[in-house]
C-alpha positions as CSV (number, residue, x, y, z in Angstrom):
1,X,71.0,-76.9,-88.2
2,X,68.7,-74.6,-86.7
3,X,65.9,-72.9,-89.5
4,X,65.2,-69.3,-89.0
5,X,63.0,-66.5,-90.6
6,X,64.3,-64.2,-93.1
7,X,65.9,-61.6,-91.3
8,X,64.7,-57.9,-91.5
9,X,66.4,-57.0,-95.2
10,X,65.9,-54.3,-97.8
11,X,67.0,-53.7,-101.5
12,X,67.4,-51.8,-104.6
13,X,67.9,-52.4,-108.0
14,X,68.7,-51.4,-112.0
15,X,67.7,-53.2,-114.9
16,X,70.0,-55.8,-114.7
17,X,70.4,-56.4,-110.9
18,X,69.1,-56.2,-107.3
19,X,71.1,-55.6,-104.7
20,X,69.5,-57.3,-101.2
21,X,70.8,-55.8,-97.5
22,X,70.2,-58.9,-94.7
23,X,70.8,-57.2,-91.9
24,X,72.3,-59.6,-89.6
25,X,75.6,-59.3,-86.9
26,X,78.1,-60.7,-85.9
27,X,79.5,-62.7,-89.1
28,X,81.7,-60.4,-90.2
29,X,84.6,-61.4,-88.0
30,X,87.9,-63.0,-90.2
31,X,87.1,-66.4,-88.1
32,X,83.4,-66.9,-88.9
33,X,82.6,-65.1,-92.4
34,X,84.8,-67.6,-94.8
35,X,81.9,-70.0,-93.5
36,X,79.1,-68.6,-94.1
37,X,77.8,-70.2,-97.2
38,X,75.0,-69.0,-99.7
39,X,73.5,-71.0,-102.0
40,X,71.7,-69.8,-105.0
41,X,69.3,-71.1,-107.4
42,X,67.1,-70.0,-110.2
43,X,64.3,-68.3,-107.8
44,X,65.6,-69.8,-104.4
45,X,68.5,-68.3,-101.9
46,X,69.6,-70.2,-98.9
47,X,72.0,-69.0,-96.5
48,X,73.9,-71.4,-93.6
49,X,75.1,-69.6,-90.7
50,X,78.1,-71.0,-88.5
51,X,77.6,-71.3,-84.7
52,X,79.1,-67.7,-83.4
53,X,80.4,-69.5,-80.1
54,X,80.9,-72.5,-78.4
55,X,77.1,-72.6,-76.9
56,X,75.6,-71.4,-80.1
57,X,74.5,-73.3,-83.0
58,X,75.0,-73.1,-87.0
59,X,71.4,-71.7,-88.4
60,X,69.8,-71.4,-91.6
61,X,67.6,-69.4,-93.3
62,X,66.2,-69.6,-97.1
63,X,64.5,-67.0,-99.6
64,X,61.8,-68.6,-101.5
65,X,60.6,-68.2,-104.0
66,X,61.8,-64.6,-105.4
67,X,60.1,-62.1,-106.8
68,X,61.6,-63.1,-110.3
69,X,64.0,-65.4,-112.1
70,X,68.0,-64.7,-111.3
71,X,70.8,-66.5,-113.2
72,X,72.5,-68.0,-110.2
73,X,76.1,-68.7,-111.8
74,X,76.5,-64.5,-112.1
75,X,75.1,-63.7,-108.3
76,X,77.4,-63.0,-105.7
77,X,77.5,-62.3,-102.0
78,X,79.7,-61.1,-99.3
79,X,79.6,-60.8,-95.4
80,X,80.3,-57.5,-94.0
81,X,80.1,-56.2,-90.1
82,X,76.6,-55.8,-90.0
83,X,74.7,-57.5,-93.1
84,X,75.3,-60.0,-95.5
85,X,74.7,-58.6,-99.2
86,X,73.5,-60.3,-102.0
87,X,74.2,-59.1,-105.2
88,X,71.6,-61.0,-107.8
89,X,71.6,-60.6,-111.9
90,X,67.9,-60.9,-113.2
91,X,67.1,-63.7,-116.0
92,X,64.7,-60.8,-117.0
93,X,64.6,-56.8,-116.2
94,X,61.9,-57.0,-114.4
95,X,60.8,-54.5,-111.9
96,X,61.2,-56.3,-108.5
97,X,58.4,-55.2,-106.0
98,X,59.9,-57.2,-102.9
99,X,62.8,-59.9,-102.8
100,X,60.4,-62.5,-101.8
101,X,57.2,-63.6,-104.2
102,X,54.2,-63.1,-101.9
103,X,51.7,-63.8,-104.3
104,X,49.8,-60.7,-104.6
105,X,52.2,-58.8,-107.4
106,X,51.8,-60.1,-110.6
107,X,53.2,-63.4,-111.4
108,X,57.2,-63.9,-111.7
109,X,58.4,-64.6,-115.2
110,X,59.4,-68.4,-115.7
111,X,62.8,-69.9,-114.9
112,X,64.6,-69.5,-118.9
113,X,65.3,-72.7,-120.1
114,X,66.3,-73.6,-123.4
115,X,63.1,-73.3,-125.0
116,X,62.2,-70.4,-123.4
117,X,62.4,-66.5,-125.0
118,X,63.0,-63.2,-124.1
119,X,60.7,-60.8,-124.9
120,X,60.7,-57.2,-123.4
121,X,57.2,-56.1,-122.9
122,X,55.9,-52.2,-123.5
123,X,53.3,-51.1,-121.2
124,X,50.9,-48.7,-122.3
125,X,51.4,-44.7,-122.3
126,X,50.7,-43.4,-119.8
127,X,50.5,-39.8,-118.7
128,X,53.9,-39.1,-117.3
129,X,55.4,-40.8,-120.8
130,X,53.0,-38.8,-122.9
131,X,54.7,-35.7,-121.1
132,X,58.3,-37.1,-121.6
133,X,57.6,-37.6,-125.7
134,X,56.2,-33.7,-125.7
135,X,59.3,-32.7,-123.8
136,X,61.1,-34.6,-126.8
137,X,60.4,-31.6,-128.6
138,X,63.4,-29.8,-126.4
139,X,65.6,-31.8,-129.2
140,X,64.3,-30.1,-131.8
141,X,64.7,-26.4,-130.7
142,X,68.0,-27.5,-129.8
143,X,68.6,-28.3,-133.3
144,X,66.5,-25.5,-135.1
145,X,68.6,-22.9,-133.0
146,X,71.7,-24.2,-132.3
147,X,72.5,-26.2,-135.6
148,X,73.6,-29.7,-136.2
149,X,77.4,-30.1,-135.4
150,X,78.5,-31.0,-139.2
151,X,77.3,-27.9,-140.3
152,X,79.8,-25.6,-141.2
153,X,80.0,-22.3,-139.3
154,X,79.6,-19.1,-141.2
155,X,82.6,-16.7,-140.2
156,X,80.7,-13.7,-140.8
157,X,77.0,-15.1,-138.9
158,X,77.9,-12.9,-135.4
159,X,74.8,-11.5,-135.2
160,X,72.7,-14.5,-136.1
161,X,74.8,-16.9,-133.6
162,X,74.3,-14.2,-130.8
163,X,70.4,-14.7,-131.6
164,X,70.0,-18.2,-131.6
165,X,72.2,-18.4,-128.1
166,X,69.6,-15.8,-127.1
167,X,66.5,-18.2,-128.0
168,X,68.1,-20.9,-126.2
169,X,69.0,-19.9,-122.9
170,X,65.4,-18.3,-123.1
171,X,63.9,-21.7,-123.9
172,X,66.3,-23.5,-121.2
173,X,64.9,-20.9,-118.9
174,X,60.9,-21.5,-120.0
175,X,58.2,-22.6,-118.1
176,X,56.0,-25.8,-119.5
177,X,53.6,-23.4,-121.2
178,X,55.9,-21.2,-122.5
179,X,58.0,-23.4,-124.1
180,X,54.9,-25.2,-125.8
181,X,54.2,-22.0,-127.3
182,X,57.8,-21.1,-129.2
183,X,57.5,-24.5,-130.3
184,X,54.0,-24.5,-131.9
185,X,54.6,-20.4,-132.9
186,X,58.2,-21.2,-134.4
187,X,57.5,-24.0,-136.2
188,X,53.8,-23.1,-138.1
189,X,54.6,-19.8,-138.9
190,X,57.8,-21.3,-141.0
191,X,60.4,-19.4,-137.8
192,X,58.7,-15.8,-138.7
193,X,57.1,-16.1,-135.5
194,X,58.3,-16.6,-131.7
195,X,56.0,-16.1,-129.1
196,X,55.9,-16.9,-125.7
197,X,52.3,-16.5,-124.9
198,X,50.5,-20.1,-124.7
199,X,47.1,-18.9,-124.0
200,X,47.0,-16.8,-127.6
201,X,49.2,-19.0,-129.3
202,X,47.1,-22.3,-128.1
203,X,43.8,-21.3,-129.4
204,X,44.4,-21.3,-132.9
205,X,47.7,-22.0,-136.0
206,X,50.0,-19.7,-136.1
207,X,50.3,-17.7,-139.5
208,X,53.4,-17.3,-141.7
209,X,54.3,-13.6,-141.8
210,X,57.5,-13.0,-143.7
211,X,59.4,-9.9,-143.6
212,X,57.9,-6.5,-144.9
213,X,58.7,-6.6,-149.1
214,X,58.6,-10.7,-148.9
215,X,56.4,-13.3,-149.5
216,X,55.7,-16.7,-148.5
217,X,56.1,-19.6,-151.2
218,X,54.1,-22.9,-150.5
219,X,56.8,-26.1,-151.7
């Protein structure tokens, strides 16, 4: 059996798998694709070819090692017109890089074994995640303005439900900026404030100011 290179191949992948495209012809015929056999194992692939003809010969070709760890009793393969397509389920959700390990990326969790456990590791924050917890805060207005579901709906609060729609389809609508500045303005002034102005609201806390013939009780 004749050893080849990997053909050209690409892939993408989720948490839990990682779909591989080998682009390769002429297997996907009813005759020849029932033979063509994949192997797998824990960070090895190899795939045997049948001869195409009566001149040709059967080839072979393996990937090894892989980026990561696979659990090779749950992958799966089949053989279509124009590729073969490997469909492998990580031992780990790791971030694949490339299919095959070239030693530059960081080094491939082990093979799991009995011994072995699973631990999910948390990178530091970073930037874009320190923006994604501040956009958390698009929860909260939800929840200051549109009420939690359980809560019982006042037959006679119109007016105040027309409000609150109002502040959230402004909100939805908001830029960055403005929205940081409802939410900072809304929520230290106790809701007697809503601005929309970052660059005022930004500089310094926002004071309570009940309504005239009111005043403001610290709990």
């Amino acid at each position: 059996m004749k050893e080849i290179a990997v053909p050209r191949h690409d892939f993408y992948q989720t948490d839990a798998h990682v779909i591989v495209s080998i682009y390769i012809k002429g297997y996907g015929a009813p005759e020849v694709k029932d033979q063509v056999k994949v192997s797998f194992e824990a960070v090895k692939i190899t795939v045997e070819l049948p001869k195409l003809n009566d001149d040709g010969e059967a080839q072979r070709f393996v990937l090894d090692p892989l980026f990561a760890a696979i659990n090779p009793e749950q992958s799966s393969f089949r053989v279509l017109g124009t590729k073969i397509e490997l469909k492998l389920i990580k031992a780990y959700p790791t971030s694949w890089s490339a299919v095959i390990h070239d030693g530059t990326a960081a080094a491939a969790p082990p093979v799991p074994g009995p011994s072995t456990q699973r631990f999910d590791s948390a990178p530091p924050p970073t930037a874009l995640q320190a923006k994604k917890e501040r956009r958390n805060w698009d929860k909260f207005v939800d929840d200051e303005l549109n009420g939690e579901q359980e809560e019982v709906k006042d037959p006679n609060a119109g007016g105040d439900a027309a409000l609150k729609e109002f502040f959230s389809q402004l909100y939805k609508d908001a830029d960055e900026d403005t929205r940081r500045a409802m939410i900072k303005s809304y929520t230290e002034s106790g809701g007697t404030t809503l601005s929309t102005n970052w660059d005022e609201i930004g500089k310094e806390k926002t004071p309570i100011r009940p309504p005239e013939g009111m005043e403001a009780k610290k709990y």
